[in-house]
N, C-alpha and C positions, 0 to 999 in steps of 0.2 A: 359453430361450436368447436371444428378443428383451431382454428386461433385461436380463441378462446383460452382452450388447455397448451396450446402452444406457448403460448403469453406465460401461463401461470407455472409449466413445466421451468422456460429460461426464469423467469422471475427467483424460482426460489434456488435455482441454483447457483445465480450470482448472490443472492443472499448468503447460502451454506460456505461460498466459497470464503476462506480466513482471511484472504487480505487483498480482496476488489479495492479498490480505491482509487477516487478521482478528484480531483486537482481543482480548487476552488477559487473565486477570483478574490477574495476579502479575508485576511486572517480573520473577522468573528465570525466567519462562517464554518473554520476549518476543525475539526478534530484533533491533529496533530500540527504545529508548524513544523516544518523540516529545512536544513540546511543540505546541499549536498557540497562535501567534505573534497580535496585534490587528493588525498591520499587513504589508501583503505586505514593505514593506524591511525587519523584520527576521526573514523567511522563508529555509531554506537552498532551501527546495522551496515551491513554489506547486503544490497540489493542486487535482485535478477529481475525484469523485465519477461514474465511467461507470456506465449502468446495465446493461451486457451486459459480460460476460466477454472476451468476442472483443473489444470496445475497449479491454482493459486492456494491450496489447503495449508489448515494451519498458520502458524506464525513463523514459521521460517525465512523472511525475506525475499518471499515469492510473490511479486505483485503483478494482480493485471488489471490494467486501466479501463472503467468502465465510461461510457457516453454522459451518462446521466447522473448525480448526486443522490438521487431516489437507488440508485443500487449499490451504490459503496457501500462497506462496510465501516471505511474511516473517508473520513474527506480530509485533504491535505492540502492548506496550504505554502507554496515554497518561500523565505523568506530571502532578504539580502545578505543577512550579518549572522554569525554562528551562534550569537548572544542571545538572539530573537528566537532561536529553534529549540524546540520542543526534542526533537531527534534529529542529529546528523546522522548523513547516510552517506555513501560508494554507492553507485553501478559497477557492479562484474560483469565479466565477458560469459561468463559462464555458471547455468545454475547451479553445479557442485559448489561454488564458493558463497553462494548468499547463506545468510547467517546473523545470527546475533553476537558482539564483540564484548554489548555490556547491558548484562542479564537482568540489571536494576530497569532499562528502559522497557523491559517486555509487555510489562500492564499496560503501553498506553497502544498497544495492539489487540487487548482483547476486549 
C-alpha cells in the first residue's frame, strides 16, 4: 500500500509541475519542435535546466527532464533547422535568467 501512495503521490506531482518535459525520438510524436539558438537574442525562450521537479512551476523557462513521456507535460522534439521549430530556445547558466523573450510563443507551453 506504502508504494502504492508513493507512485501516485510522485505521479501527480510531475504532473502539477508546468514544464516537466521529455525529449522524443519522432517529431509526430512531439508537442513542441524546438531549435536550440547560439545566441540568447535569437531565443524565443531562454531556458534553465532545474534539477528538482518541484522547481519546474509555471511557464517560466524552468524545465526538468522527466524518464518517461507518460509524465511530461510537453514532449519535445529537437529539430536540425531553425525553420522546422516550433520554439527556439538558449540554455542559461543560471535560473535568474530563464524566461520568455517572445510572449506570442507562451500558449504552446500551456
Amino acid at each position: 500500500m506504502n508504494k502504492m501512495l508513493s507512485f501516485l503521490l510522485a505521479a501527480t506531482s510531475l504532473h502539477a509541475a508546468g514544464q516537466a518535459v521529455h525529449t522524443v525520438d519522432y517529431a509526430s510524436q512531439a508537442d513542441v519542435k524546438v531549435f536550440v539558438v547560439d545566441y540568447e537574442s535569437q531565443a524565443d525562450l531562454k531556458v534553465y535546466k532545474v534539477p528538482y521537479v518541484s522547481q519546474a512551476k509555471g511557464n517560466e523557462g524552468k524545465w526538468f527532464w522527466v524518464p518517461y513521456a507518460s509524465q511530461a507535460q510537453k514532449k519535445l522534439f529537437f529539430v536540425d533547422y531553425a525553420s522546422q521549430a516550433d520554439l527556439k530556445i538558449f540554455f542559461v547558466k543560471y535560473e535568474s535568467q530563464a524566461g520568455w523573450r517572445t510572449a506570442a510563443k507562451k500558449h504552446l507551453f500551456y
